[in-house]
N, C-alpha and C positions, 0 to 999 in steps of 0.2 A: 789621626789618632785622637784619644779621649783621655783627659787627664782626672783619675778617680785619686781618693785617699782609702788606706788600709792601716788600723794601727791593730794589735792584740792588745794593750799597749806594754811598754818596760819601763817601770820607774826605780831609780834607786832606792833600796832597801831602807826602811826608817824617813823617806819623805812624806810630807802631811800629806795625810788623803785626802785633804779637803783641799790644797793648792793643786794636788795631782789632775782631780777630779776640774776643779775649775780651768786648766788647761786644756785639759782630754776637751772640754765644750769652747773652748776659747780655739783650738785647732778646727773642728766642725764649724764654727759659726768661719770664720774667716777661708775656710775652703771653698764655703757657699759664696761667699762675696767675690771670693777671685777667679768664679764658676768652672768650679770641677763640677762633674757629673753627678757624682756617686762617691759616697765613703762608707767605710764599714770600721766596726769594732768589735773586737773582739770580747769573751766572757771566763773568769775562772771564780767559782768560789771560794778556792783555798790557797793561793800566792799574791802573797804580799808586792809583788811586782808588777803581777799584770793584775791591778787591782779595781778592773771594772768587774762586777761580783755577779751583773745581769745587763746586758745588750741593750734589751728591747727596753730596762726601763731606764737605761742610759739615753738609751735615743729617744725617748717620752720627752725628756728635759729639752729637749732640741725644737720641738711642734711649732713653737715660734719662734724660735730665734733663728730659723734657716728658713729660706722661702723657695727658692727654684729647686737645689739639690735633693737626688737620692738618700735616702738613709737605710743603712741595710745591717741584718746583724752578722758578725764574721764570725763567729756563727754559735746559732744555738748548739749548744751541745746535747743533744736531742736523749741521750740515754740518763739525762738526770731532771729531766724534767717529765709532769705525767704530758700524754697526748689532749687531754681536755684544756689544761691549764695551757700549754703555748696556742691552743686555738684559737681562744678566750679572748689573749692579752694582744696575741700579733693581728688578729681581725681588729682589735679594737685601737690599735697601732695602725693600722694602715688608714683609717678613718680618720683618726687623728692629723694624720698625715697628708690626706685626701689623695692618697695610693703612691705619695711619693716614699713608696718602702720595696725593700728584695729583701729577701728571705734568705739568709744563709745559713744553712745546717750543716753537721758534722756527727760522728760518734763520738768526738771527744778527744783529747789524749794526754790530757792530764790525771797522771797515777792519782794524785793526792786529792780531785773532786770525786774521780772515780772510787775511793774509798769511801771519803766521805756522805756518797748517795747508794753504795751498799752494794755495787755492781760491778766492783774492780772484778771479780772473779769468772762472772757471768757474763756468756757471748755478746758482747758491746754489738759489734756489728750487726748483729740478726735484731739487738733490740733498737739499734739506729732505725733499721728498716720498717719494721712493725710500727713503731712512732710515727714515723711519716706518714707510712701509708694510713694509719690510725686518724691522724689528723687531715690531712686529704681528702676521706670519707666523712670525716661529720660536715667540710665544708662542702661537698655536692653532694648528702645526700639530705633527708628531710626525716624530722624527728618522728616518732621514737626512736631512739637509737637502740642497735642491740648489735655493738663491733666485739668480737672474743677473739682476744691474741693469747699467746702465750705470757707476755707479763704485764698486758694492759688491758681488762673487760673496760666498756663504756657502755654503759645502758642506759636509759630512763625511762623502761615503758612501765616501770610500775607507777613513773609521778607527773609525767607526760600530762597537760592539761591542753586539748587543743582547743578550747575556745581561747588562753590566755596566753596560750607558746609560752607557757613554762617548761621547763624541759628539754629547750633550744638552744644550741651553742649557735651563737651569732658567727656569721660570714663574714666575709674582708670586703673590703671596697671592692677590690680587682677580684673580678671573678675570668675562669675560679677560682684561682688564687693570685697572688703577687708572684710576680718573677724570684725561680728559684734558684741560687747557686749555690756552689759546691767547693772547698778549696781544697787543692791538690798540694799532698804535701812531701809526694815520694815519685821519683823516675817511673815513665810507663804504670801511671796508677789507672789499674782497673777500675777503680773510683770514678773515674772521668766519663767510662764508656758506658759503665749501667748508668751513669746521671744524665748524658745528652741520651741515650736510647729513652726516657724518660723525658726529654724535653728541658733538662735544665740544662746550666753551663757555669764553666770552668773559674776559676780562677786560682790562678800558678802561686804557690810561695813565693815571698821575694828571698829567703834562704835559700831556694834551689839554684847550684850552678844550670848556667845557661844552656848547657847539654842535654842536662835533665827538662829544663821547662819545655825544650822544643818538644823531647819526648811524647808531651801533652799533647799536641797539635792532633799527630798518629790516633790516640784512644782517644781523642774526642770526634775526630773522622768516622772511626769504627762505630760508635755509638751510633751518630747521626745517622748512617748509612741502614743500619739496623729499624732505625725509629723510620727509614723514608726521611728523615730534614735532610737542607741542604746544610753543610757545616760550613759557615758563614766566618770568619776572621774577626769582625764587627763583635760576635758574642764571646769571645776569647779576650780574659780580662788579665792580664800580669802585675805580678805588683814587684816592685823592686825598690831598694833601699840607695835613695838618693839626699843630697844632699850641695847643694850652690850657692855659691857666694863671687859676690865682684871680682876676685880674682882668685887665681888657682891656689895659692900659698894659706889664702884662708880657710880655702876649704880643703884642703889637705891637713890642715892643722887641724881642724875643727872634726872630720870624719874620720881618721884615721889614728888622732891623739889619744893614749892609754888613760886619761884623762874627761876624754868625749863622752859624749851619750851615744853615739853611735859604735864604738869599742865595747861601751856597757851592754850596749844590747848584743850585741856577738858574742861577749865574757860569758853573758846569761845564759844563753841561748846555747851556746859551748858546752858549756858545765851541765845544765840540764843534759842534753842529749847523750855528754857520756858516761853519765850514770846509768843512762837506760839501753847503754849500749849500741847509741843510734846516727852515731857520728856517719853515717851512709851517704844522707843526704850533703854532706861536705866535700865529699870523694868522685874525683872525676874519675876513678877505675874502682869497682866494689870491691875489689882483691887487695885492697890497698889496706894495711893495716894500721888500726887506730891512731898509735902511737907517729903515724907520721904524718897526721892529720894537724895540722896546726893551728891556731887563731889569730897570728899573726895572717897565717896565708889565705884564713876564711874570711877574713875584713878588707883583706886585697884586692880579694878575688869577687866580693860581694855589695860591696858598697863603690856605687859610684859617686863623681865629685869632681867638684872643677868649676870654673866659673861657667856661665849659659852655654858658649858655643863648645868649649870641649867636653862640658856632658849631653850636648845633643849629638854631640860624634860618636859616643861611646853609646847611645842610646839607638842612634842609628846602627853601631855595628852590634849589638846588641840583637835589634829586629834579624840585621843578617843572618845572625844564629839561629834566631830561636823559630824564624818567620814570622810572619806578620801578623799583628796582633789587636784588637778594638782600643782596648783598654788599659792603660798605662795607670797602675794602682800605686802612687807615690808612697812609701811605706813609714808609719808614724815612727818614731823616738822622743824619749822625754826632751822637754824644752831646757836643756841647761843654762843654755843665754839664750830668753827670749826674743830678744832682734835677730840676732843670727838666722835662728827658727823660723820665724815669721817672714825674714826674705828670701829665705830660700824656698819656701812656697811661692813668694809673691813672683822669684825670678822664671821658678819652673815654670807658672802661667801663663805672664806677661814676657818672658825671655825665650826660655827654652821651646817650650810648645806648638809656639810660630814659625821655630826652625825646622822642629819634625815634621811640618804639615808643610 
């Protein structure tokens, strides 16, 4: 197994963006040193909690300060951006990068960006799709362009210059493109199987009960089988919300306290979803109704903890469930005590990790 970082991220309401922000690179620089694979973060332009506002130029500030690790975005939110503009900036990110980049995309699902970019109303999905594919073709084919979707034209053959390649939207490093993934954020999401039928791959909520993530396994098989891959284990990435410390009492105190940053993030996370009616993904029977959904029971049931050997137990039984998986996506929360934070990375690395393998 592979130990990646995954944050959206969730900071407490009214904390300085500017200390938020220097954490959010202070977690990515020290993930590299203690060599995780791969981290990703997430994008919303309009909460004040998950207050990275753009991915890729979050990860821009990173070009030097990490040197082996991946950096990936968790994910463009693909229906609020135009398809020229993310071709633009992630080919010129991947450069930057010298291809240590993944590409993560999404249609999004935050009501209040979706407003904000004028498409709450309008089929997200279909424009999710169109986007990509929009973007995809300017990186294999060769200018002038002349792409006509339904909410995105790209042309330039009226200003097309081919002695000067004006008129050329630049390629990425990795051709033809960076590795692309996809995150899964619902039981049995068809999501999974049109993306491996496509060649990209998965990666699980760390919000989904474990019944659901296995679920994934199934529609990522189907995909593959469809595309002709083999469906590989290796490309199957999980992220789950963990948390370790020298001995069980701390961290019990520490992940489970109404007080924690990890409670915060479950409150948050709570609250949003039942607004929008979406408490599903909490419920190990869909027929279960809201009302006995709980958050005490979703922070039980979701966050693990314990000192190194009893979270490699629960990570082990964990694999049981869900089967076997490449990628162990440690899942970010804000740093309330920064030691605390910083060894429980350091334990998952240098402690836990050794156990799994």
């Amino acid at each position: 197994m592979k130990l990646g970082f995954f944050t959206m991220p969730m900071h407490p309401i009214g904390k300085d963006w500017q200390q938020s922000l220097r954490e959010d690179r202070e977690v990515f620089i020290l993930a590299d040193q203690l060599g995780f694979v791969e981290a990703y973060c997430g994008e919303h332009a309009t909460d004040p909690e998950e207050n990275i506002t753009s991915s890729a130029m979050f990860l821009a500030t990173l070009v030097d300060a990490t040197k082996q690790i991946k950096l990936g975005t968790g994910t463009i939110n693909m229906p609020n951006h135009h398809p020229a503009a993310v071709a633009g900036e992630i080919a010129m990110l991947d450069h930057l990068l010298g291809g240590r980049f993944m590409l993560g995309i999404s249609p999004g699902a935050l009501p209040s960006d979706a407003e904000i970019f004028g498409n709450m109303d309008m089929p997200r999905p279909a424009m999710f799709l169109e986007a990509i594919n929009q973007l995809l073709q300017l990186w294999t084919t060769e200018p002038p362009y002349n792409i006509q979707g339904q909410f995105w034209n790209l042309t330039t053959q009226r200003t097309f210059i081919p002695e000067t390649g004006m008129g050329t939207v630049p390629k990425p490093l990795q051709r033809p493109h960076p590795p692309i993934v996809v995150t899964a954020v619902a039981p049995f999401s068809q999501g999974i199987t049109e993306a491996a039928a496509r060649g990209w791959d998965p990666i699980s909520a760390n919000f989904l009960l474990p019944k659901w993530v296995a679920s994934h396994w199934g529609k990522y098989v189907e995909g593959c089988e469809r595309a002709g891959r083999t469906a590989d284990p290796a490309n199957w990435r999980v992220a789950k919300t963990v948390f370790v410390a020298e001995d069980d009492a701390t961290a019990k105190a520490y992940a489970t306290g109404s007080d924690g940053p990890y409670y915060y993030y479950y409150r948050s996370l709570f609250n949003k979803l039942k607004r929008r009616g979406a408490l599903g993904v909490f419920k190990s029977d869909p027929k279960m109704p809201d009302d006995q959904v709980t958050l005490e029971d979703v922070v039980n049931k979701l966050v693990i903890h314990g000192s190194p050997g009893r979270v490699a137990d629960q990570l082990m039984s964990l694999q049981e469930e869900t089967g076997r998986f490449g990628t162990l996506l440690y899942a970010g929360v804000d740093w309330k005590d920064r030691e605390l934070a910083r060894n429980s990375m350091r334990l998952m690395a240098e402690k836990v990790l050794p156990l799994l393998n």
